[in-house]
N, C-alpha and C positions, 0 to 999 in steps of 0.2 A: 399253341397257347396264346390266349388273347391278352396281352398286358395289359391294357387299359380295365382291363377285370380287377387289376392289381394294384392299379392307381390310387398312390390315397387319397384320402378326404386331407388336404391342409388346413389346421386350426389356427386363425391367428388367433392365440389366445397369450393371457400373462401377455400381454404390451404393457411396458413401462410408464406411459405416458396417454393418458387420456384427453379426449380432446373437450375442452372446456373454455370459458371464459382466461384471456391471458391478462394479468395485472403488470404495472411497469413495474420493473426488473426479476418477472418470470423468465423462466429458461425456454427452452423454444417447445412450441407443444407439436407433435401431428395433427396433419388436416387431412391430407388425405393421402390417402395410398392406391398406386396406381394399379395393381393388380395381387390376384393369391403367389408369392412366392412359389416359382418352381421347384421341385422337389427333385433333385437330381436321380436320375433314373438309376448309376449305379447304387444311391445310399438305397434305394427303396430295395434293390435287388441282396444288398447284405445288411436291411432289413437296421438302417442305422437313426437311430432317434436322439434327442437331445436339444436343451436351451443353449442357444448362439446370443451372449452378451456382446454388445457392437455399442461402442464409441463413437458419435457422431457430432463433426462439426458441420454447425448449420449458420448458411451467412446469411447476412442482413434483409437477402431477398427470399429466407426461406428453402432455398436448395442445398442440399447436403452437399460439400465439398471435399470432404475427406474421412473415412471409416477406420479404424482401428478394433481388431478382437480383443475384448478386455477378459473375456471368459468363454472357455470353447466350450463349444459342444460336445465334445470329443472326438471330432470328424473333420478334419477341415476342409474338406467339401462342402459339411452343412452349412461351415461359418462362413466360407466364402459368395455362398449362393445367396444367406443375411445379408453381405454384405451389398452385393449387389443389386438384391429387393428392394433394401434402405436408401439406396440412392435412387430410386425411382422414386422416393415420397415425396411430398412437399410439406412442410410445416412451415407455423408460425415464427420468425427468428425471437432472439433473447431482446427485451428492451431492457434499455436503462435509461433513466427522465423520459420516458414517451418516444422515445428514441430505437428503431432496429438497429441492432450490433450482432453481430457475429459470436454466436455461444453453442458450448458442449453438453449433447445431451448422451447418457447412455438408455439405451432400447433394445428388450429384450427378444427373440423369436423363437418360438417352439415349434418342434421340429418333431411330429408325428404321423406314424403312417396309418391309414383306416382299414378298416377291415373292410 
């Protein structure tokens, strides 16, 4: 059996947060994301789907410093592999007066396997 037959298509879709113009005291946006989320090989094998809700504090320089599951997927493989995705992003930090500060964004990931 060839897995990679099996492999899904990852959709990053439903993201919380689009990337846009950021006004002062917007909350921190995504810029960019460094790769499609691995999709952990056993959830694909017991065929496990679901939105991974993640709490994310992002500091002054844009880097995500610390993840919190605010809503699971029902897997906690899925939400942890979220978690780990999300810390490779970079975004925009929160201003306040023109100012980067360190702020809380939550971001969602959906977790589907392709035919």
């Amino acid at each position: 059996m060839n897995i990679f037959k099996y492999l899904p298509i990852v959709i990053f879709l439903f993201i919380s947060q689009i990337v846009q113009s950021q006004l002062p005291g917007e909350k921190p946006l995504l810029i960019s994301k460094k790769h499609i989320f691995p999709y952990p090989i056993q959830s694909i094998h017991n065929k496990e789907q679901g939105v991974s809700t993640i709490l994310l504090t992002i500091d002054a320089k844009g880097k995500v410093t610390s993840t919190e599951v605010v809503n699971s997927s029902g897997y906690p493989r899925l939400d942890k592999a979220a978690e780990n995705g999300f810390r490779k992003c970079k975004f925009k930090p929160e201003l306040k007066g023109g100012i980067a500060v360190e702020g809380k964004v939550e971001m969602k990931y959906t977790w589907i396997i392709g035919e």
